[in-house]
C-alpha positions in Angstrom: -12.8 2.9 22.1 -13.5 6.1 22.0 -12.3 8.6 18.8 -9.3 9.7 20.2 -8.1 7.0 21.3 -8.9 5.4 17.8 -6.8 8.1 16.3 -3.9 7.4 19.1 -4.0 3.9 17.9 -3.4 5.0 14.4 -0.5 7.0 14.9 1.4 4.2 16.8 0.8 1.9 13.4 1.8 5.2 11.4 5.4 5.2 13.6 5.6 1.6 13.1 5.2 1.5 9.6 6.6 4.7 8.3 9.5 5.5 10.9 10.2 1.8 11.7 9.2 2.9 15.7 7.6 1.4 18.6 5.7 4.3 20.2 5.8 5.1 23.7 2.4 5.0 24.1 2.2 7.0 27.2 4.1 10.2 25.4 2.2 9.7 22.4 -1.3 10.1 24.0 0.0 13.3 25.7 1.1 14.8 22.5 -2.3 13.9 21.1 -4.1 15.7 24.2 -1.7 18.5 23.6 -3.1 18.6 20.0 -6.5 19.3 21.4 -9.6 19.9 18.5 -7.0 20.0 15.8 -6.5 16.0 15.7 -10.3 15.7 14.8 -10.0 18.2 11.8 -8.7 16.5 8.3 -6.7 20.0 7.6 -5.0 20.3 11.0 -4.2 17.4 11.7 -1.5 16.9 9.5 2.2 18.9 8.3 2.8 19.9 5.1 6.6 19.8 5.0 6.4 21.6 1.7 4.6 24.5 3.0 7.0 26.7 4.3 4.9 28.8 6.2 3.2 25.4 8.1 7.1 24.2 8.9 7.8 27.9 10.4 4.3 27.8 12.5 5.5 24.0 13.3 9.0 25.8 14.6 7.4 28.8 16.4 3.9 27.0 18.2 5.7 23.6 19.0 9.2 24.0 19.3 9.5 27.7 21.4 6.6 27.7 22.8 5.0 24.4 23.6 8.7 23.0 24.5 10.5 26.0 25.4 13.4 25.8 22.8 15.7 28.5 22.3 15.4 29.9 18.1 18.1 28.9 16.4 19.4 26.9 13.4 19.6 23.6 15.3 15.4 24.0 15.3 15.0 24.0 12.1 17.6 21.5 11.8 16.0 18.7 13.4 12.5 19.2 12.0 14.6 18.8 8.3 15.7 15.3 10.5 12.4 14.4 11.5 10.5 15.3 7.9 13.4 12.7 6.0 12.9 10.3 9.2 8.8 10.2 8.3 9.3 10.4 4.6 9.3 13.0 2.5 6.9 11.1 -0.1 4.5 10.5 2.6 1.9 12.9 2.0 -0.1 12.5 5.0 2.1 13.4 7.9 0.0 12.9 10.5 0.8 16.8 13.6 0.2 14.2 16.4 3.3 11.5 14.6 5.6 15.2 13.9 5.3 16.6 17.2 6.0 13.0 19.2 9.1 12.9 16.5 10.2 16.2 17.6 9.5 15.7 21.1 12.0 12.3 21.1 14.2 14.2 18.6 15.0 17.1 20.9 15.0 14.3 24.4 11.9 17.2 25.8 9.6 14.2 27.0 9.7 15.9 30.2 7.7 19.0 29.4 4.2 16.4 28.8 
């Protein structure tokens, strides 16, 4: 097993235990390739939800332009769902488990 796919393996157990979800495996390894380097690097590869600045790059890089969502209140909106759905105690919020939550949360599979 390779690193990544050590790391994939740790985000499914992350769903499971935090969120209470059975990943789709399949999505969830896209997301991760979509991450690229930033999944190897301790900083990057996880959300602050406290850090506005990191929730607005989140809304901007992901949301528009990744998925190509349209700006508006319902974006910010659903990452507010998706923060409360991982736990807003949890400190390590993993980009990989945000972006596959966000991905689900907004029914974009399609675009991976």
């Amino acid at each position: 097993m390779n690193k990544r796919e050590a790391l994939i393996v740790k985000y499914a157990a992350d769903l499971k235990e935090k969120c209470g979800i059975d990943a789709d495996m399949e999505l969830l390894t896209k997301v991760a390739i979509g991450c690229g380097p930033a999944i190897y690097n301790a900083d990057s590869s996880t959300v602050s939800s406290s850090d506005e600045s990191e929730i607005a790059r989140v809304k901007t890089n992901f949301l528009i332009k990744k998925l190509g969502l349209v700006d508006g209140s319902h974006l910010d909106e659903g990452i507010a769902k998706v923060m409360e759905q991982y736990g807003a105690s949890n400190r390590n919020k993993y980009r990989v488990v945000v972006y596959y939550l966000l991905t689900k949360h907004f029914d974009m599979a399609s675009v991976y």
